[in-house]
N, C-alpha and C positions, 0 to 999 in steps of 0.2 A: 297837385299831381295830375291831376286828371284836365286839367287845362291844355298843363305841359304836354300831358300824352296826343291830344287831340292837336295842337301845337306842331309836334313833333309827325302825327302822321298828316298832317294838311300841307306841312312841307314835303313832308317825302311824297303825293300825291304833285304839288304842282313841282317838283323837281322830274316826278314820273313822266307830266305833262309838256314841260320846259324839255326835258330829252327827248321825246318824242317829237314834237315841232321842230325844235332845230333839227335833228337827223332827218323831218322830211323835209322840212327848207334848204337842208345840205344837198340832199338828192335832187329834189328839185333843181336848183341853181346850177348842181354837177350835170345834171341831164340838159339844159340849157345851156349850158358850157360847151358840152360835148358836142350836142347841136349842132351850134356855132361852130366850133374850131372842122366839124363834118363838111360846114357847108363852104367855110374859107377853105380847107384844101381840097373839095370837090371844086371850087373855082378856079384857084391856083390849077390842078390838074387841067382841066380845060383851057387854059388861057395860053398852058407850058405844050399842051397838043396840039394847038392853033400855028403854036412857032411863034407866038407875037412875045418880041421883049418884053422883061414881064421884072426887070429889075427892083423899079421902085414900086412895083405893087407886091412883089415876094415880101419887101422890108418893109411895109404897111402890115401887111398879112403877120408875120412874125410876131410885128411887134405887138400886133391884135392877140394873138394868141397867149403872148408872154405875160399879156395882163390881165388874158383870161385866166390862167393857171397860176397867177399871182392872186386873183383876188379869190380863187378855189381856197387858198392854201392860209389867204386868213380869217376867211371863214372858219377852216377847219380847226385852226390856230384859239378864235374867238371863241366857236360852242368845248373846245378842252378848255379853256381859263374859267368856263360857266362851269363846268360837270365838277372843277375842282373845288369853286367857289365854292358849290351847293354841297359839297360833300362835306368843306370845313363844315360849313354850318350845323348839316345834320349831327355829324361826332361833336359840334359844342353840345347842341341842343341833347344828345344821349348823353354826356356826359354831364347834364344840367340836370336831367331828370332821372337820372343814377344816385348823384350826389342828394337830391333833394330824399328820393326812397331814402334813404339811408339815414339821413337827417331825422324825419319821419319815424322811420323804425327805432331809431335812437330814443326819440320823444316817447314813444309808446312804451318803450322798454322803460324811459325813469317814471313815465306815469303809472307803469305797473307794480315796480319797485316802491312809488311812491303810497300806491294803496294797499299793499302788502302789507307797510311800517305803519299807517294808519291802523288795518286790521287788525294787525298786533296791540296794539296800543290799547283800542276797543277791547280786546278779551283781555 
């Protein structure tokens, strides 16, 4: 029981740990995103003020962007499949060391019963 509990909170500690890292790794990459996609339409803007055709560098830029905001989104997509993963685990893991108390309490209960009919027997 006391395995399981220690078990149980080493997970919820590196799940604490694992949430924290990704949400800065997310902010992070989203701040480098942002960045980026800042610094492609501060170019675009300049290039569209200059007056120079600017065709096929808009449809580079775009599509730079599109894969920025594609790979934002499965990121965002990857740490929710994590937080859900880590959560099944936790509710087995409670529900393992629930089950076990109880099993436990069970045992304690017939081995009190059981020296009770003992005592009896004695007198």
């Amino acid at each position: 029981l006391e395995e399981k509990t220690i078990s149980l909170s080493n997970l919820l500690e590196k799940e604490k740990k694992l949430r924290s890292k990704a949400n800065d790794e997310l902010l992070a990459i989203s701040r480098r995103h942002e960045d980026e996609i800042t610094k492609l339409q501060r170019t675009l803007d300049e290039k569209e003020g200059r007056g120079k055709s600017l065709t096929d560098e808009v449809i580079v830029l775009k599509s730079q962007l599109g894969e920025e905001k594609k790979s934002i989104n499965e990121l965002k997509e990857t740490y929710r499949e994590c937080t859900r993963l880590n959560d099944e685990e936790i509710s087995h893991l409670k529900k393992a060391l629930t089950d076990e108390k109880k099993q436990r309490l069970n045992d304690l209960k017939s081995m009190k019963q059981s020296m009770n009919e003992d005592k009896h027997q004695f007198e």
